[in-house]
C-alpha positions, 0 to 999 in steps of 0.5 A: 318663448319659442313662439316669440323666437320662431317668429324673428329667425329666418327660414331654415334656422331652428329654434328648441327648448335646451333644458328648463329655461335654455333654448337653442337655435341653430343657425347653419351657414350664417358667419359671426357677424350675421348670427351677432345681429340675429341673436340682437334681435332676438334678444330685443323681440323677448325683451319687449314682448308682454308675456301673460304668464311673467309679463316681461322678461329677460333674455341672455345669449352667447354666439360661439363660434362652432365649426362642425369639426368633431363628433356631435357630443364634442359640439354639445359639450362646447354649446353647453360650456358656452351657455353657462359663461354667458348666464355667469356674466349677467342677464338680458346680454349677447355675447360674442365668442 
């Protein structure tokens, strides 16, 4: 799943592994619009890749829109919040808050 998500984020994004099945990817200096394309295309690059071990798979994500303003706890607690809404509403959806 990295691998397929490394190769569809620009450089100086970066993409890791969250926790079991949650990934991150930061994405610096890039407005609500912009991030909202990118993770569309994400989700359709997971979407139609053939995995060898789970064939094809499903991918959810949330945009939050995060300002660097607080300690990094406080931003990891709001991501973490943000991940759990998205994964209650469905799968295989981007969502923008």
């Amino acid at each position: 799943m990295v691998a397929v998500l490394n190769e569809n984020v620009r450089n100086g994004d970066i993409v890791g592994r969250w926790g079991g099945e949650e990934f991150l990817i930061i994405l610096p200096n890039t407005g609500l619009a912009e991030a909202a394309g990118l993770v569309e295309r994400l989700r359709q690059a997971v979407v139609t890749y053939l995995f060898s071990s789970a064939g094809q798979v499903t991918i959810s994500l949330e945009v939050p829109a995060l300002k660097a303003d607080g300690s990094p706890e406080t931003i990891v607690s709001r991501v973490d919040s943000a991940l759990y809404r998205v994964k209650e509403k469905g799968c295989n959806r981007v969502e923008v808050i």
